[in-house]
C-alpha positions, -999 to 999 in steps of 0.1 A, spaced: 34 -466 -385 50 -428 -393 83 -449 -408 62 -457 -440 61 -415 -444 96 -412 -432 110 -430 -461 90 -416 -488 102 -386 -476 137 -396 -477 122 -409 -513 114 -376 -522 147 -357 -508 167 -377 -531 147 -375 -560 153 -337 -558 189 -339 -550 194 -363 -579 178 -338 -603 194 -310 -588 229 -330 -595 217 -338 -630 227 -378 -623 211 -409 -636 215 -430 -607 222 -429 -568 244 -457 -554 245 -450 -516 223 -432 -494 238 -420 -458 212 -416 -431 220 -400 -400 189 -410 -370 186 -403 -338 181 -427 -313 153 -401 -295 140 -391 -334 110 -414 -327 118 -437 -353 118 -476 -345 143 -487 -369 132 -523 -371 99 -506 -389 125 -489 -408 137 -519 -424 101 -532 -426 88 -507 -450 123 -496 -463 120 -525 -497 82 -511 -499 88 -474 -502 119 -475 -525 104 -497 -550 102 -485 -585 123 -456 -571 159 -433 -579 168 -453 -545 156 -488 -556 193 -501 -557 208 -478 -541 231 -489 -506 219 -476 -473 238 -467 -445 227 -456 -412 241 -435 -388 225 -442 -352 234 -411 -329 229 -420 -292 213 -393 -273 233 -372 -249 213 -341 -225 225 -314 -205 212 -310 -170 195 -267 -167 201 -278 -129 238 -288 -128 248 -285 -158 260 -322 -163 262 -337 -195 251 -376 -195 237 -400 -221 203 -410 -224 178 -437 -235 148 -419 -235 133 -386 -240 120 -390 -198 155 -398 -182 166 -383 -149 200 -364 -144 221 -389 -131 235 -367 -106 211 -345 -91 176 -366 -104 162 -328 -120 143 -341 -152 148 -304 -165 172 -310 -195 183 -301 -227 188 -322 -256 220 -321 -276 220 -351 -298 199 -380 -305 169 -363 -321 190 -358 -358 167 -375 -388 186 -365 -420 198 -377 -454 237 -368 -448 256 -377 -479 243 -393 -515 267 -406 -540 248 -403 -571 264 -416 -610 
């Protein structure tokens, strides 16, 4: 389960930025995943209360962002949603593709007192 290691990470980014700002506390933490990032977010939740314990983000509100994950055919050049990583063009079956959104795994915004 890489989730445990994603959100000490996440731990760890705002532990910097809230030093870098100089603040006592953070209040809300934005997330921005992808739905292709590899990241199951009901183990999210699971280890979420585990990870931030004892932490700047202990109390802090989080938010996520889920991006849906969009590709761009290198044979037609069609842009269609996708699922997974393994999807077919929709229009001319080629699985030759680009990915354009869905694979994003960032800390967007902080608000921080």
């Amino acid at each position: 389960m890489h989730e445990l290691s994603v959100a000490m990470g996440i731990v760890r980014i705002a532990k910097n930025e809230l030093d870098k700002a100089k603040a006592s506390r953070i209040t809300r933490i934005e997330l921005e995943i992808g739905e292709l990032a590899g990241i199951e977010f009901e183990a999210l939740d699971f280890v979420w209360p585990m990870a931030v314990k004892d932490t700047v983000l202990e109390h802090a509100e989080r938010h996520i962002q889920r991006v849906n994950g969009k590709a761009k055919c290198l044979e037609c050049d069609n842009e269609f949603t996708i699922n997974q990583v393994y999807e077919p063009c929709p229009s001319c079956k080629s699985y030759l593709k680009g990915i354009v959104e869905g694979k994003e795994l960032r800390v967007q915004a902080l608000e921080v007192e």
